[in-house]
mmCIF file of the N, C-alpha and C atoms, coordinates in Angstrom:
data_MODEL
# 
_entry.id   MODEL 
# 
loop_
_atom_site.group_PDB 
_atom_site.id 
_atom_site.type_symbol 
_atom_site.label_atom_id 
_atom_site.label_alt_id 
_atom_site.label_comp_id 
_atom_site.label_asym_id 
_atom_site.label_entity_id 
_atom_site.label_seq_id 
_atom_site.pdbx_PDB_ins_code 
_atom_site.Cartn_x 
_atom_site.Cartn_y 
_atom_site.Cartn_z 
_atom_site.occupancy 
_atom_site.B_iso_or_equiv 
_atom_site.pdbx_formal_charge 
_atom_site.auth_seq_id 
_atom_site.auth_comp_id 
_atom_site.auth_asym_id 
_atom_site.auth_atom_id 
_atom_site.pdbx_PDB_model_num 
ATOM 1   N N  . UNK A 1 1  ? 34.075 1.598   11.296 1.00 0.00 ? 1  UNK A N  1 
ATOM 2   C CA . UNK A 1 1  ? 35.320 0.880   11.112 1.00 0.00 ? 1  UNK A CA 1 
ATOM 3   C C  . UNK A 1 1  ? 35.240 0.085   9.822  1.00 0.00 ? 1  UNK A C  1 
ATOM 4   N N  . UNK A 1 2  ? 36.182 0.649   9.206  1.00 0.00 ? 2  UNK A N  1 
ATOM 5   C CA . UNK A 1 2  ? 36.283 -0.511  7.444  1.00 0.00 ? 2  UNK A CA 1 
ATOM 6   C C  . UNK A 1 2  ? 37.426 -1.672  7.494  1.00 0.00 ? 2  UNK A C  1 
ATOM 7   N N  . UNK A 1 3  ? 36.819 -2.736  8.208  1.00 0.00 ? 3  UNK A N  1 
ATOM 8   C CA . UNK A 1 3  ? 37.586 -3.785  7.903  1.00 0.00 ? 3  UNK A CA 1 
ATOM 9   C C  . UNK A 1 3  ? 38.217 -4.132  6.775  1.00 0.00 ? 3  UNK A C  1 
ATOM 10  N N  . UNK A 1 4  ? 38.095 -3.745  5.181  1.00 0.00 ? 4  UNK A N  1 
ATOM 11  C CA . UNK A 1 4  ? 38.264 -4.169  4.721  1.00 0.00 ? 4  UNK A CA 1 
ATOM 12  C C  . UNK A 1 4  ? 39.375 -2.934  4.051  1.00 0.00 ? 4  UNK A C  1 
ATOM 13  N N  . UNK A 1 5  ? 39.617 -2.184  4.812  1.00 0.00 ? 5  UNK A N  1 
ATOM 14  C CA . UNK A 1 5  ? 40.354 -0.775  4.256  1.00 0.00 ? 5  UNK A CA 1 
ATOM 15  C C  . UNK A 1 5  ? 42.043 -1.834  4.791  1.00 0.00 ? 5  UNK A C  1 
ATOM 16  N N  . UNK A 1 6  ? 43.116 -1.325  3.856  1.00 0.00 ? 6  UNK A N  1 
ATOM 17  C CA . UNK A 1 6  ? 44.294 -1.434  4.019  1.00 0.00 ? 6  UNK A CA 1 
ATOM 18  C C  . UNK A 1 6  ? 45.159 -0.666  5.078  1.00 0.00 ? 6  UNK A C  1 
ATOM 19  N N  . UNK A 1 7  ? 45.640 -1.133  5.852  1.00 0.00 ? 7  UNK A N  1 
ATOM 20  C CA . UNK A 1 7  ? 46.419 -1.018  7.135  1.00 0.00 ? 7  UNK A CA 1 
ATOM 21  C C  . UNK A 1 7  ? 47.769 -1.331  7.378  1.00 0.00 ? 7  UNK A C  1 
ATOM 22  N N  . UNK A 1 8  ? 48.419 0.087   7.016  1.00 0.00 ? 8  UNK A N  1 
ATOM 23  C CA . UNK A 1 8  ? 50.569 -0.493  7.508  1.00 0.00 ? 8  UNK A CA 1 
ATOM 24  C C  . UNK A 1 8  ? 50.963 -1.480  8.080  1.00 0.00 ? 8  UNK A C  1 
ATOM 25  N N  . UNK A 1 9  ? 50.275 -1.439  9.285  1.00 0.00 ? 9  UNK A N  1 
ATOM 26  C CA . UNK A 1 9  ? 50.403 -1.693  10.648 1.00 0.00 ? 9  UNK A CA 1 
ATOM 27  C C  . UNK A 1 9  ? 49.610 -3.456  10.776 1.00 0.00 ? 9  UNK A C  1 
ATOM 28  N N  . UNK A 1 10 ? 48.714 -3.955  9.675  1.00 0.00 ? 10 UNK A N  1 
ATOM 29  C CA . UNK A 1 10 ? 48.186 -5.254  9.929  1.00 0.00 ? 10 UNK A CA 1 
ATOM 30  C C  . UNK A 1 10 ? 49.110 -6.143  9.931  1.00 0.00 ? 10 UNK A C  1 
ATOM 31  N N  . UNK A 1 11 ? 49.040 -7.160  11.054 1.00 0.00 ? 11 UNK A N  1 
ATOM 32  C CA . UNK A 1 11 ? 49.893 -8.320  11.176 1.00 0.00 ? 11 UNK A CA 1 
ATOM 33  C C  . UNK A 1 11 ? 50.599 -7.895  11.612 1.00 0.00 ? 11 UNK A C  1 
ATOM 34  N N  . UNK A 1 12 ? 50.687 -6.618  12.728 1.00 0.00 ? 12 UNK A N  1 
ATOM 35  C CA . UNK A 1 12 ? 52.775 -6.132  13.180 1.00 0.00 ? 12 UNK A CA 1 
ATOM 36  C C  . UNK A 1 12 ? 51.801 -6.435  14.675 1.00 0.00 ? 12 UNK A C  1 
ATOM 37  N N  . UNK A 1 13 ? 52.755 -6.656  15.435 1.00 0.00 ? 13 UNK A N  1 
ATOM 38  C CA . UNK A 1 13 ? 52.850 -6.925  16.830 1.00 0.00 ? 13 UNK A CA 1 
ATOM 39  C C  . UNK A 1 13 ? 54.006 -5.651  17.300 1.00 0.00 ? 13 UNK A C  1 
ATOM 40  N N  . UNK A 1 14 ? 53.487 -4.703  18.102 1.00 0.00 ? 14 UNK A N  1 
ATOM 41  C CA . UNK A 1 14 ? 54.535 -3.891  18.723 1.00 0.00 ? 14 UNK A CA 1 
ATOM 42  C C  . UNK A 1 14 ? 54.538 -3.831  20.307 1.00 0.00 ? 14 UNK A C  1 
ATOM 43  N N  . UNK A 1 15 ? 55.416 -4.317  21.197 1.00 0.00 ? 15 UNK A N  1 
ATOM 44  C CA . UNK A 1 15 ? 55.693 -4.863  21.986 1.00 0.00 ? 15 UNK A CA 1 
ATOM 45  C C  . UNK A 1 15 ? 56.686 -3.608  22.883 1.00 0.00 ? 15 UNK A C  1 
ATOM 46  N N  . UNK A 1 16 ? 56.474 -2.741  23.503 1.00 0.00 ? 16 UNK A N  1 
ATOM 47  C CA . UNK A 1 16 ? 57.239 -1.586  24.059 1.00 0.00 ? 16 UNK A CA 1 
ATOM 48  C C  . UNK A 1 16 ? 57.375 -2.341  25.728 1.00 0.00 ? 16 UNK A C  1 
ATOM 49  N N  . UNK A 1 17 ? 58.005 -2.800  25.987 1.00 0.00 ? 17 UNK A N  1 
ATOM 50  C CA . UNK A 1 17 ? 58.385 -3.453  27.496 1.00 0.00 ? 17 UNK A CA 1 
ATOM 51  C C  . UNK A 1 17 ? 58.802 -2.124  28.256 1.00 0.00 ? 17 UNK A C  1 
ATOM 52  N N  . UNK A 1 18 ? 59.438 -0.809  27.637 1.00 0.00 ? 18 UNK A N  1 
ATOM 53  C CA . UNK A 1 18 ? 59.416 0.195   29.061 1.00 0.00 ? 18 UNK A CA 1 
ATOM 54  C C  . UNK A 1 18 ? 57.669 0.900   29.054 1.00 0.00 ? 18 UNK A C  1 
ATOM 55  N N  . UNK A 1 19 ? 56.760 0.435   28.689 1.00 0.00 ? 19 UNK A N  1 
ATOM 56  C CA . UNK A 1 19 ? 55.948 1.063   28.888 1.00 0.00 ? 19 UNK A CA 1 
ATOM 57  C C  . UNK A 1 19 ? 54.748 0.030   29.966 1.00 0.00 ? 19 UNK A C  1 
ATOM 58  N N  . UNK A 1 20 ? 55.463 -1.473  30.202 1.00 0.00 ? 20 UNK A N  1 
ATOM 59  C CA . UNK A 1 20 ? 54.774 -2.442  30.734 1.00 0.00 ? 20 UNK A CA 1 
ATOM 60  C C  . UNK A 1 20 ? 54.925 -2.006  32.270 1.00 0.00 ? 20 UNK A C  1 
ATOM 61  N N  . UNK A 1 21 ? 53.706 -2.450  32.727 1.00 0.00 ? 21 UNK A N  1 
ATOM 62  C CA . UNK A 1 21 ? 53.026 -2.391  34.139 1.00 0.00 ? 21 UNK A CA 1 
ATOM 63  C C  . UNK A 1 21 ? 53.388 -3.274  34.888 1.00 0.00 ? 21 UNK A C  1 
ATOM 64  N N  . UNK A 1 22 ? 54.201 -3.954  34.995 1.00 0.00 ? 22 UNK A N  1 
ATOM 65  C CA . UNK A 1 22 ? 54.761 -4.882  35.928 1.00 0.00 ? 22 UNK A CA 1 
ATOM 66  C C  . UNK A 1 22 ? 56.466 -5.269  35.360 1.00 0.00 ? 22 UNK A C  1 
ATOM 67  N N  . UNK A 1 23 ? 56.620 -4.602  34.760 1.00 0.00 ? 23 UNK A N  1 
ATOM 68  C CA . UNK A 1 23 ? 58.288 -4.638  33.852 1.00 0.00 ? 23 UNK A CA 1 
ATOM 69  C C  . UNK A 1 23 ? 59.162 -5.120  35.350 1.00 0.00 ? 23 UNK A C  1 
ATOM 70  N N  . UNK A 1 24 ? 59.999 -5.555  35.097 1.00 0.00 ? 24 UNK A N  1 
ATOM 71  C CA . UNK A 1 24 ? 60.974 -6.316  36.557 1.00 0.00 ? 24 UNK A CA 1 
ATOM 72  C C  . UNK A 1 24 ? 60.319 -7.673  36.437 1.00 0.00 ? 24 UNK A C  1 
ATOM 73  N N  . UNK A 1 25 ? 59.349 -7.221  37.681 1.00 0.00 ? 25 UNK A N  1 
ATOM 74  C CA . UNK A 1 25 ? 59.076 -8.574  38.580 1.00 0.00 ? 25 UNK A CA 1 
ATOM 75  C C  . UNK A 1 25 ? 58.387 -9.381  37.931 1.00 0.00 ? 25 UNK A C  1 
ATOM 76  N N  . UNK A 1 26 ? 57.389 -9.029  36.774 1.00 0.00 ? 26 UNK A N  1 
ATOM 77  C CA . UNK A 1 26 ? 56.495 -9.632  35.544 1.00 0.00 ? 26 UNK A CA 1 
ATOM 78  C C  . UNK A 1 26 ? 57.008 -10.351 34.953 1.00 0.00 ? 26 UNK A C  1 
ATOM 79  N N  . UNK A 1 27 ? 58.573 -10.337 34.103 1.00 0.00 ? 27 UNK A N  1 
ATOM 80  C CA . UNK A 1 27 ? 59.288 -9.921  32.879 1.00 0.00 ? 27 UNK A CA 1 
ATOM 81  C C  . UNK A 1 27 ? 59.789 -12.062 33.186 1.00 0.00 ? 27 UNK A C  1 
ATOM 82  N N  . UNK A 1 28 ? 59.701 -12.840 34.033 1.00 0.00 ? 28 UNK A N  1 
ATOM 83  C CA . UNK A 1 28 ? 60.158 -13.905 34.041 1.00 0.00 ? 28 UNK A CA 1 
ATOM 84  C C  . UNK A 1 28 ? 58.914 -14.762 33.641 1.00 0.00 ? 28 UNK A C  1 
ATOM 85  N N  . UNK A 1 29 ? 57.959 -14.415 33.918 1.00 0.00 ? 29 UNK A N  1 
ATOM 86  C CA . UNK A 1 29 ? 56.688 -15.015 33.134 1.00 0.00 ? 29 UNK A CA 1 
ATOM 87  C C  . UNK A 1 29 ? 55.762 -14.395 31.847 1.00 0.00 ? 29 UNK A C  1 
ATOM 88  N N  . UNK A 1 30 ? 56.612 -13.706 31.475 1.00 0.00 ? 30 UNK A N  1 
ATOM 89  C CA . UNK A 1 30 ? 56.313 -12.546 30.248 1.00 0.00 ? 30 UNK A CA 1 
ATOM 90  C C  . UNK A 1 30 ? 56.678 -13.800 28.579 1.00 0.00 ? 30 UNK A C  1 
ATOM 91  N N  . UNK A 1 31 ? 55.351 -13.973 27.955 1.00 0.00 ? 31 UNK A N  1 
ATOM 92  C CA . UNK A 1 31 ? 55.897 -15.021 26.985 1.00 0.00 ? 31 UNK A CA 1 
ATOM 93  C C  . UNK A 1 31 ? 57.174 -14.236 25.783 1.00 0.00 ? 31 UNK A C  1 
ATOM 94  N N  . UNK A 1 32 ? 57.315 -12.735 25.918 1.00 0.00 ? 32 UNK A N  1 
ATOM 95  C CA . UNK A 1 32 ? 58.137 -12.012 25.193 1.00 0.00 ? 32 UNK A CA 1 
ATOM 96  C C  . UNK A 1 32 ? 59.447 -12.191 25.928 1.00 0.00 ? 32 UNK A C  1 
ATOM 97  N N  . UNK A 1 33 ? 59.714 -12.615 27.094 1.00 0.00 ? 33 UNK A N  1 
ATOM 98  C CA . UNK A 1 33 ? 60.949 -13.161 27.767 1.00 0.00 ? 33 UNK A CA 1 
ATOM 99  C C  . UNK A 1 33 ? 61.086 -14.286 27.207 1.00 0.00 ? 33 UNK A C  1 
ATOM 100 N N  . UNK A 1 34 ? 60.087 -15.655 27.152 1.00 0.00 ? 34 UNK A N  1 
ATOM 101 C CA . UNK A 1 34 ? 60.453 -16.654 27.100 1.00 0.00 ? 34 UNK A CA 1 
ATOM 102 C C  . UNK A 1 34 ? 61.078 -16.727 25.660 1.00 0.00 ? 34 UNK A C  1 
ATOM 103 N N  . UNK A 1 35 ? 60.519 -15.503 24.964 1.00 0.00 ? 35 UNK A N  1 
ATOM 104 C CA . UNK A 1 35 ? 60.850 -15.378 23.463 1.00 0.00 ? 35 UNK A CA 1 
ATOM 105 C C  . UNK A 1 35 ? 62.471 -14.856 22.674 1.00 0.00 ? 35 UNK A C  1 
ATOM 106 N N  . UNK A 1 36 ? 62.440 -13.756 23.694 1.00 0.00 ? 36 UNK A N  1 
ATOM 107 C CA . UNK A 1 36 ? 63.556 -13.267 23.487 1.00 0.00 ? 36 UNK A CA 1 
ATOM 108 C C  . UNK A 1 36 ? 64.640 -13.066 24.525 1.00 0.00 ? 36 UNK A C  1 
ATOM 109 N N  . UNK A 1 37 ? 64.354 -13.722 25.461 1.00 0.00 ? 37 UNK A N  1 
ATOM 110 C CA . UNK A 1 37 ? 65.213 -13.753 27.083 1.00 0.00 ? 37 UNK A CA 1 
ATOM 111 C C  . UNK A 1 37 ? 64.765 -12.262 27.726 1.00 0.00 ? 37 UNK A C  1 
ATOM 112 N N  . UNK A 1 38 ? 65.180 -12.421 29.099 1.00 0.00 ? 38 UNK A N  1 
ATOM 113 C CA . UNK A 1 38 ? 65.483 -11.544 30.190 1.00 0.00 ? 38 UNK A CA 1 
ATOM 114 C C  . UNK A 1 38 ? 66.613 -10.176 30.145 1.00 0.00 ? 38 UNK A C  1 
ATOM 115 N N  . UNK A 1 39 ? 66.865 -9.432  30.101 1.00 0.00 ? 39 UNK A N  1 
ATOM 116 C CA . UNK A 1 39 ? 67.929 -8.741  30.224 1.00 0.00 ? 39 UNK A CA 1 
ATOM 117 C C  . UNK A 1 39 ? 69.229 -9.009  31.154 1.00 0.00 ? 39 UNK A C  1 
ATOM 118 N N  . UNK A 1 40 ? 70.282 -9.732  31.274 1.00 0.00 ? 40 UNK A N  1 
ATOM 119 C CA . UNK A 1 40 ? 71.156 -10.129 32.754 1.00 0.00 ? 40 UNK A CA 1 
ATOM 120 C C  . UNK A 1 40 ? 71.176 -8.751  33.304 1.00 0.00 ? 40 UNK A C  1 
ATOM 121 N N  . UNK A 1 41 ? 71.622 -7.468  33.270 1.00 0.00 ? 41 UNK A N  1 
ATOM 122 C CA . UNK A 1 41 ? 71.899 -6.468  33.607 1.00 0.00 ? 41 UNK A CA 1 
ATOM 123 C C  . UNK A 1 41 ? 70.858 -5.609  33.857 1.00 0.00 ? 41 UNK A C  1 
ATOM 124 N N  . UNK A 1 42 ? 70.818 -4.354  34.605 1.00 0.00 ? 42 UNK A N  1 
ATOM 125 C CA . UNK A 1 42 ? 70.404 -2.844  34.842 1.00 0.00 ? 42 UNK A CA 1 
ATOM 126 C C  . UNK A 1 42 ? 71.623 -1.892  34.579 1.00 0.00 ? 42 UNK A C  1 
ATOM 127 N N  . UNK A 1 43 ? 71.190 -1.347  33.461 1.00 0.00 ? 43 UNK A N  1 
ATOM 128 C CA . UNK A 1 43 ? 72.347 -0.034  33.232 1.00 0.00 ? 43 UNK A CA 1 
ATOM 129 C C  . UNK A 1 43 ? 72.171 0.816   34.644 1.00 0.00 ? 43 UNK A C  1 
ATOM 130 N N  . UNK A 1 44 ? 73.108 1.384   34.791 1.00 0.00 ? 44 UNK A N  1 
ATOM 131 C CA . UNK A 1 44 ? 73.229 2.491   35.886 1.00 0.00 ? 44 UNK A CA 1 
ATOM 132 C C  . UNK A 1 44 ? 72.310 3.205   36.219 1.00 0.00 ? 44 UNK A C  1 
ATOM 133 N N  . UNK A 1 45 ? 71.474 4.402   35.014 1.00 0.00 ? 45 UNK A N  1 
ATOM 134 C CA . UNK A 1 45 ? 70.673 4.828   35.577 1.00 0.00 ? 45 UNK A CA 1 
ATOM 135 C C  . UNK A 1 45 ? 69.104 4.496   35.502 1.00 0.00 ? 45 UNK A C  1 
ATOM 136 N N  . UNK A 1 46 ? 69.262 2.788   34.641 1.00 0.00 ? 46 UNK A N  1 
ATOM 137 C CA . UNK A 1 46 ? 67.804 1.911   35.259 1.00 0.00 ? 46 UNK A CA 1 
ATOM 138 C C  . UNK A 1 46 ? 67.864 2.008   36.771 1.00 0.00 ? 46 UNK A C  1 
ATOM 139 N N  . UNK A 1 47 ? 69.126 1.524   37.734 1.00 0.00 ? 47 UNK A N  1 
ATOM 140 C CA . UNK A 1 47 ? 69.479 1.001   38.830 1.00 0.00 ? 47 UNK A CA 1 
ATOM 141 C C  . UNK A 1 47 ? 68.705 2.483   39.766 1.00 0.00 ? 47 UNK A C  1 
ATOM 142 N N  . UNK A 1 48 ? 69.324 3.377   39.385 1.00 0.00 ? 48 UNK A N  1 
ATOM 143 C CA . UNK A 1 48 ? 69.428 4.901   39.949 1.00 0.00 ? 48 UNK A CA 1 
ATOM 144 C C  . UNK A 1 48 ? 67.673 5.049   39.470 1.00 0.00 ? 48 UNK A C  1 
ATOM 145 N N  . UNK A 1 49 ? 67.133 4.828   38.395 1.00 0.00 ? 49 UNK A N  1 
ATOM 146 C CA . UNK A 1 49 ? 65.783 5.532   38.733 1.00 0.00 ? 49 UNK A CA 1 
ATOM 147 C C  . UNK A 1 49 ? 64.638 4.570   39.401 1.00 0.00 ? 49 UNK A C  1 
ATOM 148 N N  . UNK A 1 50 ? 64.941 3.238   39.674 1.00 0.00 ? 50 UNK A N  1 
ATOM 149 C CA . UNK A 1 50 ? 64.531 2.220   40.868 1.00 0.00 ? 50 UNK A CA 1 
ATOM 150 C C  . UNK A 1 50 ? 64.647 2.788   41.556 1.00 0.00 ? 50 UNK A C  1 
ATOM 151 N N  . UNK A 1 51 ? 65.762 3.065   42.209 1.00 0.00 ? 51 UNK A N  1 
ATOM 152 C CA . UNK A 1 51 ? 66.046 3.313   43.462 1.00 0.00 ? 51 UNK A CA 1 
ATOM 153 C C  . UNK A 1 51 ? 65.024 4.388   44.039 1.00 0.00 ? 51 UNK A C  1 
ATOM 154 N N  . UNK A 1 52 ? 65.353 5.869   42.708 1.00 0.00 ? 52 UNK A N  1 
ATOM 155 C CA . UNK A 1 52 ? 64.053 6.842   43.506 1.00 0.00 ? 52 UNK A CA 1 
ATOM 156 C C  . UNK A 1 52 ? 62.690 6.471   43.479 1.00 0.00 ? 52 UNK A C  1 
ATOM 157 N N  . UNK A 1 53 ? 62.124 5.274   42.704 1.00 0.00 ? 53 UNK A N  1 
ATOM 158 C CA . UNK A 1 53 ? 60.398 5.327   42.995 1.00 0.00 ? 53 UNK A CA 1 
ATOM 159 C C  . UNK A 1 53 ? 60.680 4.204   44.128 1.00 0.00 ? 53 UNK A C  1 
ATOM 160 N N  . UNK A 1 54 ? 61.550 3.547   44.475 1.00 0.00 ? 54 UNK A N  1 
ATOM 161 C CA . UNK A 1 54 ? 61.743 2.437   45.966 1.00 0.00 ? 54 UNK A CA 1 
ATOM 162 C C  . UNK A 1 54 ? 61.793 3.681   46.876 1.00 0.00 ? 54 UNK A C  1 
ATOM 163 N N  . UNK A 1 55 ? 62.354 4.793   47.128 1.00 0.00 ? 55 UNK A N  1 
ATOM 164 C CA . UNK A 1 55 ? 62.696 5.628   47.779 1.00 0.00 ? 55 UNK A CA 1 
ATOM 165 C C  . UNK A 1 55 ? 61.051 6.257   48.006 1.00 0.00 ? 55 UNK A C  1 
ATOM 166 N N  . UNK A 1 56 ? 60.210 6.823   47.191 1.00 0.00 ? 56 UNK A N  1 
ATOM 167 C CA . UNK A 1 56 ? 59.004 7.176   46.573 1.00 0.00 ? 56 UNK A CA 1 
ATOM 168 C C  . UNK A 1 56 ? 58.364 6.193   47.471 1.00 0.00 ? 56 UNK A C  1 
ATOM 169 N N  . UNK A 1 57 ? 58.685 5.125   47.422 1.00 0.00 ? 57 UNK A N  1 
ATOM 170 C CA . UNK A 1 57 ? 57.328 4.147   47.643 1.00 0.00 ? 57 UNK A CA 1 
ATOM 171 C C  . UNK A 1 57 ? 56.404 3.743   46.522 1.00 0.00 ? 57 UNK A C  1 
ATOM 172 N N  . UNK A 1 58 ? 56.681 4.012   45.015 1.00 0.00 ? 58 UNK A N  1 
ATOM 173 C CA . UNK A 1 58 ? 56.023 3.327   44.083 1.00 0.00 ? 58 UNK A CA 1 
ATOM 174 C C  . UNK A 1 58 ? 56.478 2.087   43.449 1.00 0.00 ? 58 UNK A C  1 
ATOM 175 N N  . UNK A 1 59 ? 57.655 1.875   44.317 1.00 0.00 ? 59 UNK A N  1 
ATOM 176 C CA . UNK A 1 59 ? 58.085 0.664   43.656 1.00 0.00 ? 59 UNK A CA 1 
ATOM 177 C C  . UNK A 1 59 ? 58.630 -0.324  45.116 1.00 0.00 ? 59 UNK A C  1 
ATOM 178 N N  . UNK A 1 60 ? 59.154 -1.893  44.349 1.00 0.00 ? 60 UNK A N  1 
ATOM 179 C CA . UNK A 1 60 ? 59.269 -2.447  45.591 1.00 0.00 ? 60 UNK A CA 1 
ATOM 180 C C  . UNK A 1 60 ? 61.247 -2.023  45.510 1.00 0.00 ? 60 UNK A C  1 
ATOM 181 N N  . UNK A 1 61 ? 61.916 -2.307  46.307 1.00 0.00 ? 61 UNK A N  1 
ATOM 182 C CA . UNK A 1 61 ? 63.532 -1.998  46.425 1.00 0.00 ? 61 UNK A CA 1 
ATOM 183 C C  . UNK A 1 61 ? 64.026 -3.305  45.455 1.00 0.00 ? 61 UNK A C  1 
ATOM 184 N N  . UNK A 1 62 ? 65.121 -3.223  44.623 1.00 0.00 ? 62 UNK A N  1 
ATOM 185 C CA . UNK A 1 62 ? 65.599 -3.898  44.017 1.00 0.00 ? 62 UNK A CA 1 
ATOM 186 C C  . UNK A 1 62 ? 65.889 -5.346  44.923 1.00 0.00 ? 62 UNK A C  1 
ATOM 187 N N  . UNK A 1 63 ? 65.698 -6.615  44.550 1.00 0.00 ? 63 UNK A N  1 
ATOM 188 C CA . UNK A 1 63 ? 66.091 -7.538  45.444 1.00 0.00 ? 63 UNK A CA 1 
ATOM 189 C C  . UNK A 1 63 ? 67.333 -8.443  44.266 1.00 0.00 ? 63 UNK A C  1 
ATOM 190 N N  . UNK A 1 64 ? 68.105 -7.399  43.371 1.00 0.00 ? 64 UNK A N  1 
ATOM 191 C CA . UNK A 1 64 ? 68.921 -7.738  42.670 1.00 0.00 ? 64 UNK A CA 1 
ATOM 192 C C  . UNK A 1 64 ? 70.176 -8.295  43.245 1.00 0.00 ? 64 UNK A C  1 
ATOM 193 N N  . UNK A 1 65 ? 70.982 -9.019  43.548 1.00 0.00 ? 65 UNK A N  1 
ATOM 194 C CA . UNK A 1 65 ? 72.591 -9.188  44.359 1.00 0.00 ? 65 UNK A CA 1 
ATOM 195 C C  . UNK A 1 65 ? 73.049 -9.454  43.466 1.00 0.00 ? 65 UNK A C  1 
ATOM 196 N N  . UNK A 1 66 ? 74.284 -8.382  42.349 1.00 0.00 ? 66 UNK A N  1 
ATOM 197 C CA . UNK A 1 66 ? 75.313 -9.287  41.830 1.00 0.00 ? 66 UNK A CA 1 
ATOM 198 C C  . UNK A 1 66 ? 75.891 -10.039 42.042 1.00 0.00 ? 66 UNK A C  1 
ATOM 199 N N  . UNK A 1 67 ? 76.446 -10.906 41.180 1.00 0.00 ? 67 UNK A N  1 
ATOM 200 C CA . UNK A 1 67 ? 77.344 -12.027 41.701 1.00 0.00 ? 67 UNK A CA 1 
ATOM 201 C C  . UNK A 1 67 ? 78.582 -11.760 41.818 1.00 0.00 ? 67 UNK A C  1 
ATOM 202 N N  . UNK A 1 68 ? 78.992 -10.719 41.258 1.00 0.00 ? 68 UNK A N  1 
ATOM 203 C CA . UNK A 1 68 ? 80.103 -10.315 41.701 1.00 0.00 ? 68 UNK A CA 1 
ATOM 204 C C  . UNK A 1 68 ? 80.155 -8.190  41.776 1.00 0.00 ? 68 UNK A C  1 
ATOM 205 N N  . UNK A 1 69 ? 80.782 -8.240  42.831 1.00 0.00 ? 69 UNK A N  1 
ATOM 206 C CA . UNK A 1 69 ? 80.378 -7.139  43.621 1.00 0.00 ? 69 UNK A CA 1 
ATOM 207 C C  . UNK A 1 69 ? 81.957 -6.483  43.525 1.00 0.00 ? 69 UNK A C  1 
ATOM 208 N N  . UNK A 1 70 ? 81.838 -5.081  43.649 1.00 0.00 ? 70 UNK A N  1 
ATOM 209 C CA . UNK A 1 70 ? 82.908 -4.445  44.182 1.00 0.00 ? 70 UNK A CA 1 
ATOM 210 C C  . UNK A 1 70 ? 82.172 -3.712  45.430 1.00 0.00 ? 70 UNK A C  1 
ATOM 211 N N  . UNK A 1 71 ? 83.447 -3.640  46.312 1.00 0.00 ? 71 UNK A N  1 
ATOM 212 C CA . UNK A 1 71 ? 83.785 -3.188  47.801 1.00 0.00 ? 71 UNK A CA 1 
ATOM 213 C C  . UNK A 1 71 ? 82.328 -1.867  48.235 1.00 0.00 ? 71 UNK A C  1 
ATOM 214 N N  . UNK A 1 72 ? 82.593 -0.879  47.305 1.00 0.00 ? 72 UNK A N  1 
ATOM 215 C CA . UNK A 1 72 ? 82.339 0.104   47.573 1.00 0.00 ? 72 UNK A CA 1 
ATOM 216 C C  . UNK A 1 72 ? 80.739 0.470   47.523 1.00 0.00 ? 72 UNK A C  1 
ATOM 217 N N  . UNK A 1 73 ? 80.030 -1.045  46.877 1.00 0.00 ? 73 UNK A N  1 
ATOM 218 C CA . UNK A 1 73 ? 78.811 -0.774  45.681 1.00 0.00 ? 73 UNK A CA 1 
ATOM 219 C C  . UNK A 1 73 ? 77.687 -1.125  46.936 1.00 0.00 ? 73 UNK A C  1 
ATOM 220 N N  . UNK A 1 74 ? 78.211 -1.569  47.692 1.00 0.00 ? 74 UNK A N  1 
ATOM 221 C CA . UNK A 1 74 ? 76.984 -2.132  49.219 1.00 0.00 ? 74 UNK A CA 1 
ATOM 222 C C  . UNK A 1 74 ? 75.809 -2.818  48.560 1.00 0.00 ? 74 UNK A C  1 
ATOM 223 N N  . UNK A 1 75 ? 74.907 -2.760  48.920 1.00 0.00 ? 75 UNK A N  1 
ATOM 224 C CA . UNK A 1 75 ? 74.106 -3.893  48.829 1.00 0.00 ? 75 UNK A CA 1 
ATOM 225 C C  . UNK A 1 75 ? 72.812 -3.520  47.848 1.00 0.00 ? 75 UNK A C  1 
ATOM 226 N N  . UNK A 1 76 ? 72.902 -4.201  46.659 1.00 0.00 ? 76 UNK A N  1 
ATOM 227 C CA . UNK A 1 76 ? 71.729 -3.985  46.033 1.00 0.00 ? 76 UNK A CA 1 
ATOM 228 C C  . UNK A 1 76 ? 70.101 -3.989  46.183 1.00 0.00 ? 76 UNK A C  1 
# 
């Protein structure tokens, strides 16, 4: 290893949050939240591919409740 060789990449911080191991339930004590906030939302098919690893059993079930709901959407 040549420490002293020149590097693109020195001093960059790259930070990929869909590739994090606890993404969700982590993400409120994550200092890159405290940095750049939380997401308020799940696009549709974030919501939809939860659902199949909750379904799976690799994940826990969303314990999301909008605050505001339509009729048809039942229970998050």
């Amino acid at each position: 290893m040549d420490l002293g060789a020149a590097d693109s990449d020195a001093g960059t911080l790259h930070v990929d949050c869909d590739d994090c191991a606890v993404r969700g339930h982590g993400c409120k004590d994550c200092v890159i939240s405290v940095l750049l906030g939380v997401p308020d939302t799940l696009l549709a098919d974030e919501r939809q591919a939860l659902e199949v690893l909750a379904d799976a059993g690799l994940a826990p079930r969303l314990r999301l409740v909008p605050i505001h709901r339509r009729r048809a959407d039942g229970v998050a």
